[in-house]
N, C-alpha and C positions, 0 to 999 in steps of 0.2 A: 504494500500500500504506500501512497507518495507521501511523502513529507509538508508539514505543514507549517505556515509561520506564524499561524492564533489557535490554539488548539480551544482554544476557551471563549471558543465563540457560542454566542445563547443559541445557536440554531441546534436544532434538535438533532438531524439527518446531517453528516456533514462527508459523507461520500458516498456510493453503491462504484460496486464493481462489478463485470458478468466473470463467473465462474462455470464449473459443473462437476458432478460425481456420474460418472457412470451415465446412466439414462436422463439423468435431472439437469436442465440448463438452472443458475441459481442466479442471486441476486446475493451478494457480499456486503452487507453496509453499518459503517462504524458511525454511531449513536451516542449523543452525551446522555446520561443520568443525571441524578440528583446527586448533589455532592452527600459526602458520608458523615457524621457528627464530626470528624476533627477536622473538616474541609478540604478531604481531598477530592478535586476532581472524578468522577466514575465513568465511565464508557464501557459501551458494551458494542460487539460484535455479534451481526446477526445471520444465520443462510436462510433465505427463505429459496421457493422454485413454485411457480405456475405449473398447477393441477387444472383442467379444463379450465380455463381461463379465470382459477382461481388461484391465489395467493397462498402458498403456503409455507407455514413455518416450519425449519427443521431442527436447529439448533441454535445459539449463541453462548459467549463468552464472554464475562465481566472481571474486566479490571479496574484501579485506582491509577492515576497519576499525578506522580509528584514532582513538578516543573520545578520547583526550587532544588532539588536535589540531582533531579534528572534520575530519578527512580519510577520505576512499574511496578506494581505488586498485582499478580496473579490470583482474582478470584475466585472463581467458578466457571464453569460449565457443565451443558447438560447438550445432549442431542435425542432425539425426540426419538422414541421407541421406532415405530415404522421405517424411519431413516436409520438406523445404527447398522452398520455393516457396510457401509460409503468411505470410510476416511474421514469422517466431517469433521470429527472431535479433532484429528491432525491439521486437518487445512486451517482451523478455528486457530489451532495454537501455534502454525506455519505465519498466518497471516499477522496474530498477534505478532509475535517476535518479530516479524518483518517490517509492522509500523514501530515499531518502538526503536529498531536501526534505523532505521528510515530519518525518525524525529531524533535521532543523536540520546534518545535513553537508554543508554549503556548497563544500568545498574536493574538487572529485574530478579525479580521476588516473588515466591509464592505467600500468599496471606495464610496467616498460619491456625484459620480456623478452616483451609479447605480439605476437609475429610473421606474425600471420593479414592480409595485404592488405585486406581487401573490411573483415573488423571495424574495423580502422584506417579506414577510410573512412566505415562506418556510424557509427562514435564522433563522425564532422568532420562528418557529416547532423548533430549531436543537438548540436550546438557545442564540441566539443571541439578544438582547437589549438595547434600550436607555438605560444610567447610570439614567438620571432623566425622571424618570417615570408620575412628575406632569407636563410634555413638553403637553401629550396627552388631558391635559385641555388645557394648556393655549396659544398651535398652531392653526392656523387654517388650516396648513397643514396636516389633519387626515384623512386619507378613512378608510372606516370601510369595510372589508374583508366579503361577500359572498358569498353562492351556493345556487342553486336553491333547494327545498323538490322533487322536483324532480332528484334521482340519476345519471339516465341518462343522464340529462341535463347539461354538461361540461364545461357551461360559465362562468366566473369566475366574480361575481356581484360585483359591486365596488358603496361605499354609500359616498359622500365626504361631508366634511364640509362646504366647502367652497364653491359658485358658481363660483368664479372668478377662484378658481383652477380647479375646471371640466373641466370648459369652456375652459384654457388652455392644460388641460391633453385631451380631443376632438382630439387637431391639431393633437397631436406628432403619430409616426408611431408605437408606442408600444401601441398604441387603436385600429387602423386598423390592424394590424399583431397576436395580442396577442389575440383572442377568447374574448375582453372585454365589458361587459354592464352595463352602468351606470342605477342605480334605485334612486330611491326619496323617498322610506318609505323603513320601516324596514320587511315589508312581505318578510323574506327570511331566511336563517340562517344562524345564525351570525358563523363566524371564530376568527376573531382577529381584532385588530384595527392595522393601523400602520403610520408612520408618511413620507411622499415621500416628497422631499424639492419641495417648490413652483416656479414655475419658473419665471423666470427676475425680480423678487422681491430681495430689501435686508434684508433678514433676514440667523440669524447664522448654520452654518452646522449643519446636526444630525449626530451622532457619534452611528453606532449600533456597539455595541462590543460582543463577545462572553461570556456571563455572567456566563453561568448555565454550567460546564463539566460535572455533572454527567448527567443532560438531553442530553446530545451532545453523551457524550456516549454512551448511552442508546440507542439512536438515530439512529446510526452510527452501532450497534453493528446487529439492530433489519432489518436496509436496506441492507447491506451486506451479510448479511444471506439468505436475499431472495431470491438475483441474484447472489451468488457464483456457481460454478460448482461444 
């Protein structure tokens, strides 16, 4: 996405881009939000694509930006049930990372209430990382990142370290919404490991920051290509 020289303009809609996944020609367009209680700027990224000559949404991505530091923080995404199995969730965070070089915000961040497994994992594809990597022994907030030997099979296998954080991770609505199944051995193949904070426990935030640019680039350079027009 190009570069801007007022990001904080009141208009609502401040680009569309044409994309596409597979069968769907899409509509790509970065949207200001409400700012957040401490005033950071919000924006979100949206796909939508024309169903019989209707509008439809597929997925977006919401971040924060902080012009005074020249930082992004990473909030969320979701891609819409019927659409998942596109890439969209990648080109969402291809594109992200790509306005944020674009605008010289070199410094990006994930927020550290985002609790989606498999997004924490797609953020570690694009180079994002704890600073300290001995965290992965000595937390016991670890899921070990799966899929099945079967390709087909779309579920996203989640191996945790802990009982007591499973047993917690169970309740929350990102198990029952998100395609997710917990296993108990390692019959599967491995992806990544990554660290999701435990919940109602006190222990200290994890800090995934953007480490690797040349991987991001890379990254970034290889998703956009796919679904340009």
């Amino acid at each position: 996405m190009k570069s801007f020289t007022n990001l904080n303009t009141n208009e609502k809609i401040i680009i569309n881009e044409r994309l596409f996944s597979k069968e769907y020609n899409e509509i790509l367009s970065l949207k200001r939000a409400k700012e957040d209680i401490f005033g950071y700027p919000k924006y979100y990224l949206t796909i939508d694509t024309f169903i019989d000559n209707n509008l439809v949404h597929q997925g977006y991505l919401y971040f924060y930006m902080d012009f005074y530091n020249k930082t992004s923080y990473f909030i969320g995404l979701k891609v819409e049930e019927a659409y998942r199995g596109l890439n969209i969730a990648s080109l969402l965070i291809a594109s992200y990372i790509n306005f944020c070089f674009n605008n010289n915000f070199k410094y990006l961040k994930m927020y550290h209430k985002q609790k989606k497994p498999f997004i924490t994992y797609l953020l570690k594809k694009y180079g994002f990382e704890v600073l300290d990597l001995s965290l992965y022994e000595k937390r016991n907030d670890v899921i070990t990142i799966c899929r099945d030997f079967d390709f087909e099979n779309k579920e996203k296998l989640l191996l945790f370290k802990d009982s007591k954080h499973e047993e917690d991770f169970l309740k929350t609505n990102i198990f029952t919404t998100d395609n997710y199944r917990i296993i108990h051995d390692e019959e599967a193949v491995y992806l990544d490991r990554i660290i999701l904070p435990l919940q109602n426990i006190n222990v200290n935030p994890i800090d995934y920051n953007l480490v690797n640019y040349r991987l991001a680039n890379k990254e970034v350079k290889k998703v956009l290509k796919k679904h340009r027009l």
